[in-house]
PDB file of N, CA, C and O in Angstrom:
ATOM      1  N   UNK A   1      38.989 -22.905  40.217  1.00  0.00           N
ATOM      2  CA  UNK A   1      38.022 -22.258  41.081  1.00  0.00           C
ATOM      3  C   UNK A   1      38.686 -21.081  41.767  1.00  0.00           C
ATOM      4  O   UNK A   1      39.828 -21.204  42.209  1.00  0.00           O
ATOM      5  N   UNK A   2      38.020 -19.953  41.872  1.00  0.00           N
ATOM      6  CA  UNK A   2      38.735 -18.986  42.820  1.00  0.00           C
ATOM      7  C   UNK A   2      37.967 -19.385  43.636  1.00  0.00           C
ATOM      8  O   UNK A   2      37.778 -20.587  43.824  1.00  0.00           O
ATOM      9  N   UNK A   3      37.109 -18.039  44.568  1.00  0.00           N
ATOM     10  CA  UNK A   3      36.458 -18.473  45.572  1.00  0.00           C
ATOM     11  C   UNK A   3      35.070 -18.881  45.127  1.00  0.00           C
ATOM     12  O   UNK A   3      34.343 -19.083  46.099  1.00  0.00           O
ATOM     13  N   UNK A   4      34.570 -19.036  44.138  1.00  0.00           N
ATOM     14  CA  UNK A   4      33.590 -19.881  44.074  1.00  0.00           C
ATOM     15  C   UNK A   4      33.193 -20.441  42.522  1.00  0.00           C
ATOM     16  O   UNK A   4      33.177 -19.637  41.590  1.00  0.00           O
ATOM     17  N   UNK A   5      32.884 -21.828  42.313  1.00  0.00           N
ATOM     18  CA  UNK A   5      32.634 -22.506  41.513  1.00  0.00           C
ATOM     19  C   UNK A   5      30.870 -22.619  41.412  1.00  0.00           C
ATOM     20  O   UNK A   5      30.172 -22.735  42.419  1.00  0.00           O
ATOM     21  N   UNK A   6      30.375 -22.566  40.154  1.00  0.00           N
ATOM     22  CA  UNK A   6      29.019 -22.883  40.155  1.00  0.00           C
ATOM     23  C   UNK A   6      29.183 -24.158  38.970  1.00  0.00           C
ATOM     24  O   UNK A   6      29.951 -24.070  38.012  1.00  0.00           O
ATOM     25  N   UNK A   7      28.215 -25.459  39.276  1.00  0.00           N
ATOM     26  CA  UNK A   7      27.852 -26.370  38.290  1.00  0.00           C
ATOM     27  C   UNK A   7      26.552 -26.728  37.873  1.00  0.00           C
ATOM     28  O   UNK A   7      25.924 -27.522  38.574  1.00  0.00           O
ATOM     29  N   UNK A   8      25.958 -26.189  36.661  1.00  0.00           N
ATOM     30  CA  UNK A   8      24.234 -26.551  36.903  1.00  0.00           C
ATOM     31  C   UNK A   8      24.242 -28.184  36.010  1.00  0.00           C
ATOM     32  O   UNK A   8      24.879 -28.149  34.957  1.00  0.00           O
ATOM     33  N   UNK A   9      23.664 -29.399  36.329  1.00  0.00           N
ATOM     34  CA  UNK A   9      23.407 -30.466  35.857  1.00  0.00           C
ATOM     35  C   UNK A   9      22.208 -30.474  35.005  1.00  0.00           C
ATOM     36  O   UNK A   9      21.325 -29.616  35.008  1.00  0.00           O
ATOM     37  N   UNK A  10      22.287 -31.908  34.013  1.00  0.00           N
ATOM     38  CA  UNK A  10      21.056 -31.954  33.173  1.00  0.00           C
ATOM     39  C   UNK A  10      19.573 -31.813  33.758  1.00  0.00           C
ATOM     40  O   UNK A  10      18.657 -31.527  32.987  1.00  0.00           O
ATOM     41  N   UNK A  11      19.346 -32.007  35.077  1.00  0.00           N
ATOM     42  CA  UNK A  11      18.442 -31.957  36.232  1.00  0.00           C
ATOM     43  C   UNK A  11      17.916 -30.810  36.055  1.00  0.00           C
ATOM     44  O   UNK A  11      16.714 -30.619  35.871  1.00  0.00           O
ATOM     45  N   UNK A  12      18.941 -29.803  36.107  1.00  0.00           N
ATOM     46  CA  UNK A  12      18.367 -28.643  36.822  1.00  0.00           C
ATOM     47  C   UNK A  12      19.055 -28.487  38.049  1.00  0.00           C
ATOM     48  O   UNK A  12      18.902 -27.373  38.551  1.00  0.00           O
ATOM     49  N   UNK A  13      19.670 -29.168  38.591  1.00  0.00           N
ATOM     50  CA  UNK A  13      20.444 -28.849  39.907  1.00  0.00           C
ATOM     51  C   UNK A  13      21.414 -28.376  39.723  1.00  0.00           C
ATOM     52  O   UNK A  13      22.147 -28.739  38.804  1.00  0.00           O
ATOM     53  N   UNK A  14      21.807 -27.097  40.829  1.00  0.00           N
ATOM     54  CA  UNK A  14      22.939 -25.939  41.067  1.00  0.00           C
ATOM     55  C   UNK A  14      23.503 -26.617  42.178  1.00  0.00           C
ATOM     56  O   UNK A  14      22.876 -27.056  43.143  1.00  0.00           O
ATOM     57  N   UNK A  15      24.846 -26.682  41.963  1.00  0.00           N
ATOM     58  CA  UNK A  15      25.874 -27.135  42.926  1.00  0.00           C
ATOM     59  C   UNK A  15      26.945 -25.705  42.910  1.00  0.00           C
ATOM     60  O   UNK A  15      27.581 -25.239  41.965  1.00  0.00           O
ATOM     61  N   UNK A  16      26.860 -25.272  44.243  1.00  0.00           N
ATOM     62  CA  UNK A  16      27.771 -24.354  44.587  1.00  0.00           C
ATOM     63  C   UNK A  16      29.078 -24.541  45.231  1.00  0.00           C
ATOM     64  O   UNK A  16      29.048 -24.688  46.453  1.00  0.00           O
ATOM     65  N   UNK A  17      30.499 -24.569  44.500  1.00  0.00           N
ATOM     66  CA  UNK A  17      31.483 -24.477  45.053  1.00  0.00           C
ATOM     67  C   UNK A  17      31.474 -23.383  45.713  1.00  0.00           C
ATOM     68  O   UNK A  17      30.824 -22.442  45.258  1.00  0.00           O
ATOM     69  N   UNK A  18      32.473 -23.188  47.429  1.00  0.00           N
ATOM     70  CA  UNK A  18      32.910 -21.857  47.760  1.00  0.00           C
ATOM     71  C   UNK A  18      33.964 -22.122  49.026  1.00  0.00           C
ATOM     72  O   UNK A  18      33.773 -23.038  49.826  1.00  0.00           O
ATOM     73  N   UNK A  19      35.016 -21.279  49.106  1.00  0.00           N
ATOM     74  CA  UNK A  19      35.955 -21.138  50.377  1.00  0.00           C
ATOM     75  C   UNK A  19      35.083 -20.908  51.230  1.00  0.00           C
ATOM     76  O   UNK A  19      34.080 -20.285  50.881  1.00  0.00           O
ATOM     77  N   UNK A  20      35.247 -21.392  52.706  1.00  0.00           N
ATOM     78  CA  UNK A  20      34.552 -21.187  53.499  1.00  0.00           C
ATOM     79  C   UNK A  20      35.929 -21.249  54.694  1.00  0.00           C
ATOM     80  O   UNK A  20      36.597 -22.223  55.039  1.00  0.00           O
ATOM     81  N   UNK A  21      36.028 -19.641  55.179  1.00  0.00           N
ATOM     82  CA  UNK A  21      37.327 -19.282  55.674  1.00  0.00           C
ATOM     83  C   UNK A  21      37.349 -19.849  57.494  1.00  0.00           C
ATOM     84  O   UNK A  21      36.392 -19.894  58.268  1.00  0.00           O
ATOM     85  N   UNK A  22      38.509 -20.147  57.698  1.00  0.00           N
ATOM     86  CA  UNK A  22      38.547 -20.394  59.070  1.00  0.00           C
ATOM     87  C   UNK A  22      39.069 -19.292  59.650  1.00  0.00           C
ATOM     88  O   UNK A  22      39.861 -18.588  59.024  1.00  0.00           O
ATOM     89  N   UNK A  23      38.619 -18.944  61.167  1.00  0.00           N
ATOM     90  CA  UNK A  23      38.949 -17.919  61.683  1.00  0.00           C
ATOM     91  C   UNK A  23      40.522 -18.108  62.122  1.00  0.00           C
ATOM     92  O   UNK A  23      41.142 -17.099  62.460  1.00  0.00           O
ATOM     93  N   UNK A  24      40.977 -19.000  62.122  1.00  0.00           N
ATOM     94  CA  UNK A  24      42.845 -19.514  62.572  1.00  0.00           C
ATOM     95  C   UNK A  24      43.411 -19.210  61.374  1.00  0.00           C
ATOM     96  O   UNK A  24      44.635 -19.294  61.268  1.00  0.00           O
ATOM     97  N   UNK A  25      42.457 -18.728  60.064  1.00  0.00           N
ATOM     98  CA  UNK A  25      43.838 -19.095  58.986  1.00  0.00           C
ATOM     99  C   UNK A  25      43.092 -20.435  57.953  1.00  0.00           C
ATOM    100  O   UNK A  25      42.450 -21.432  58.282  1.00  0.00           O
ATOM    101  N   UNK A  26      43.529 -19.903  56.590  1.00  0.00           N
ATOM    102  CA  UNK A  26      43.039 -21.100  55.743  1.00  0.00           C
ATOM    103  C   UNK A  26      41.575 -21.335  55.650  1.00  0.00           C
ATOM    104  O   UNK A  26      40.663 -20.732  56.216  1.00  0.00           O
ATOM    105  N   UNK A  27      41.527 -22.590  54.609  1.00  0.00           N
ATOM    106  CA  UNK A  27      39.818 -22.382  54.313  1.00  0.00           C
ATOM    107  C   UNK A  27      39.374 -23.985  54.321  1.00  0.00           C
ATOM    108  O   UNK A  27      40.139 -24.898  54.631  1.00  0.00           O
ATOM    109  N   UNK A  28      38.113 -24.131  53.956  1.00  0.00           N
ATOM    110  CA  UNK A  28      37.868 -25.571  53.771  1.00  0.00           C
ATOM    111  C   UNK A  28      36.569 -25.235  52.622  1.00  0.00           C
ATOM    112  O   UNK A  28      35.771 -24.318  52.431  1.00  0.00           O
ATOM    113  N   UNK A  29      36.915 -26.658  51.960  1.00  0.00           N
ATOM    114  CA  UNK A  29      35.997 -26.405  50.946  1.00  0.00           C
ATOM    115  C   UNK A  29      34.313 -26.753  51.224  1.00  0.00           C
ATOM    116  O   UNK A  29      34.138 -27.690  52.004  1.00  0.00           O
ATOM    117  N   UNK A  30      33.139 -26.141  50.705  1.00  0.00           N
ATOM    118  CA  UNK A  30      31.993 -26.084  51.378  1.00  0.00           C
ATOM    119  C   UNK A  30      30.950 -26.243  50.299  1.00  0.00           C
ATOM    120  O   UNK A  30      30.872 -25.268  49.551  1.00  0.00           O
ATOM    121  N   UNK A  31      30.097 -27.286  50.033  1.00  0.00           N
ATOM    122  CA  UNK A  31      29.502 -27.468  48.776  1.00  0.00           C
ATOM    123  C   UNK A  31      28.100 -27.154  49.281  1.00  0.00           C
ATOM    124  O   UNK A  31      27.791 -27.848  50.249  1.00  0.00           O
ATOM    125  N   UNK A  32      26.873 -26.014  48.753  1.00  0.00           N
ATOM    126  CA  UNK A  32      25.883 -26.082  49.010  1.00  0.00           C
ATOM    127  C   UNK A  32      24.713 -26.915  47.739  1.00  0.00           C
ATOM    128  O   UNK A  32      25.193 -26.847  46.607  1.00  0.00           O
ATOM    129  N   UNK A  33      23.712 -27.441  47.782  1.00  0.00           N
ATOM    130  CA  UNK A  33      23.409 -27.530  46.545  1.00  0.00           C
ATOM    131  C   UNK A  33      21.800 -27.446  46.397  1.00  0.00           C
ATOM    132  O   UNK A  33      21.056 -27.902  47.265  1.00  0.00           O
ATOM    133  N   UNK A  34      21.302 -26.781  45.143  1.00  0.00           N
ATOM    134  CA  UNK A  34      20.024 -26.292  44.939  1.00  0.00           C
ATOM    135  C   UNK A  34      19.145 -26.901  43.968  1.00  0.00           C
ATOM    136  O   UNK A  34      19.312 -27.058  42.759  1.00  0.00           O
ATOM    137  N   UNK A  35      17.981 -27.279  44.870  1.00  0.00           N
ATOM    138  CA  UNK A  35      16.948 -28.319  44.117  1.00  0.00           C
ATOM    139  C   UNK A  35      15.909 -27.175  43.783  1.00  0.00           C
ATOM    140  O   UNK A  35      15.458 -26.303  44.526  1.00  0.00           O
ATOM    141  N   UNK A  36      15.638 -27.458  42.316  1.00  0.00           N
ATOM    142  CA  UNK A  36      13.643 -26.881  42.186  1.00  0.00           C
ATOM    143  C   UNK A  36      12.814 -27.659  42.988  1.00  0.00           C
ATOM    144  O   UNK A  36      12.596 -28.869  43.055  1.00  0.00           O
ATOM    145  N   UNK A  37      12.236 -26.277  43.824  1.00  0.00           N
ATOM    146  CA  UNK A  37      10.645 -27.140  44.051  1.00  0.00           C
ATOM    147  C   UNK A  37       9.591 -26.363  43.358  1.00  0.00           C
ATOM    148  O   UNK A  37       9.393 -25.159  43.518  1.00  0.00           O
ATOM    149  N   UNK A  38       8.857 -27.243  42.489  1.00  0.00           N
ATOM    150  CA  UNK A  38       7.476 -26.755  41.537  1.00  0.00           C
ATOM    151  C   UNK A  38       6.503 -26.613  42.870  1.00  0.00           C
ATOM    152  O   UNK A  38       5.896 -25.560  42.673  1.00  0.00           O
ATOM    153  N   UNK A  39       6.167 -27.037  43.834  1.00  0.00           N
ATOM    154  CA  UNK A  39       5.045 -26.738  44.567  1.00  0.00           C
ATOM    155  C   UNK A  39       5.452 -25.539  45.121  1.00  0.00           C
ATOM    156  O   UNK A  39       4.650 -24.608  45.188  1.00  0.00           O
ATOM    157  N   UNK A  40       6.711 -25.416  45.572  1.00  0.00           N
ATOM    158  CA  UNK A  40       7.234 -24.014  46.017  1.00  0.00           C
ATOM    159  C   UNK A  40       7.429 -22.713  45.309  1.00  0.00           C
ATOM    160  O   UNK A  40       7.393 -21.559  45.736  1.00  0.00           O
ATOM    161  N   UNK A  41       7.690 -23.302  43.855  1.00  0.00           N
ATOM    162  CA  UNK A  41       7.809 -22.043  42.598  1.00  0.00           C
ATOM    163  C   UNK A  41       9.488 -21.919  43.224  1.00  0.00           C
ATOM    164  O   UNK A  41       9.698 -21.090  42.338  1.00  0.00           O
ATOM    165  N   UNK A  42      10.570 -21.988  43.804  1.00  0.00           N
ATOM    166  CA  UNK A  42      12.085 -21.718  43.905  1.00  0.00           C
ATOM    167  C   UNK A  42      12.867 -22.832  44.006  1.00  0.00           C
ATOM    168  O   UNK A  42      12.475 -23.998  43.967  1.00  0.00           O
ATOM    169  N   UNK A  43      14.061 -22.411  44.147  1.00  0.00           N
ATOM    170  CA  UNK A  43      15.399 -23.527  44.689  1.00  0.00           C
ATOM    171  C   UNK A  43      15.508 -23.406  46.002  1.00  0.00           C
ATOM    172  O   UNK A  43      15.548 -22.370  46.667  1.00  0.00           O
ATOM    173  N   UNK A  44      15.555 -24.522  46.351  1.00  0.00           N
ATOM    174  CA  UNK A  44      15.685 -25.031  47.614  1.00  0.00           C
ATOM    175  C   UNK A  44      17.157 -25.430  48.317  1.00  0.00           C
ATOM    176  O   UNK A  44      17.441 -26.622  48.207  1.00  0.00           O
ATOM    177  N   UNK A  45      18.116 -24.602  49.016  1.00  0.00           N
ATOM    178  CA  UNK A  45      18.996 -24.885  49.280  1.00  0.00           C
ATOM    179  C   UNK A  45      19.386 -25.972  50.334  1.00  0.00           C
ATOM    180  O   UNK A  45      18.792 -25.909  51.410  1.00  0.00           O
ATOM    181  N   UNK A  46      20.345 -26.996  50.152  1.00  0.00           N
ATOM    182  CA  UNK A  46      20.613 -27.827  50.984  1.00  0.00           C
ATOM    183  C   UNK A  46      22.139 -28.128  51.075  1.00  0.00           C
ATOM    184  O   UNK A  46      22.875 -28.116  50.088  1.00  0.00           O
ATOM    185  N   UNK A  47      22.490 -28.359  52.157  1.00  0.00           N
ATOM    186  CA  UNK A  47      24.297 -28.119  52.583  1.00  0.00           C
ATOM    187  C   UNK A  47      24.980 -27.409  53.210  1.00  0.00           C
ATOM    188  O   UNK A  47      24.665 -27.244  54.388  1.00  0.00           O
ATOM    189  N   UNK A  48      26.061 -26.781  52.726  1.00  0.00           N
ATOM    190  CA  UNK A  48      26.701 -25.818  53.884  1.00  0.00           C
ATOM    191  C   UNK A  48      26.479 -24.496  52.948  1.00  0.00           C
ATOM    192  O   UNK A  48      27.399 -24.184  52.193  1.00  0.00           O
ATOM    193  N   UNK A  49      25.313 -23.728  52.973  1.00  0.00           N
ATOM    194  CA  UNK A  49      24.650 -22.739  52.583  1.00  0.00           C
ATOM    195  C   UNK A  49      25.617 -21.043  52.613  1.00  0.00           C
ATOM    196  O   UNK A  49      26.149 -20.636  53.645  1.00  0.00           O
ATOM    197  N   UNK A  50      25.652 -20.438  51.566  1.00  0.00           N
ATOM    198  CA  UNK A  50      26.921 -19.156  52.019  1.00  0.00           C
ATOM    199  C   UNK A  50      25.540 -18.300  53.017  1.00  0.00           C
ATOM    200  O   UNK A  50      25.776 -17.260  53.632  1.00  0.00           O
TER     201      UNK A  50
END
């Protein structure tokens, strides 16, 4: 992974790897992840969102 990893599953679901930097220095890792909604027509993000 550099700074960001993408994984799409048999689902249809997007799982986003990404650094998510601390202001002291260093990073922590931060997974957002994206559901279809058909009533909505998009992906729906849920997690620690960039």
């Amino acid at each position: 992974m550099g700074d960001q990893g993408v994984k799409v599953d048999i689902k249809g679901t997007v799982k986003q790897y990404w650094k998510k930097y601390r202001p002291e220095g260093g990073w922590d890792l931060a997974i957002a992840t994206y559901s279809w909604s058909a009533s909505k027509n998009k992906y729906l993000g849920a997690g620690q969102l960039p």
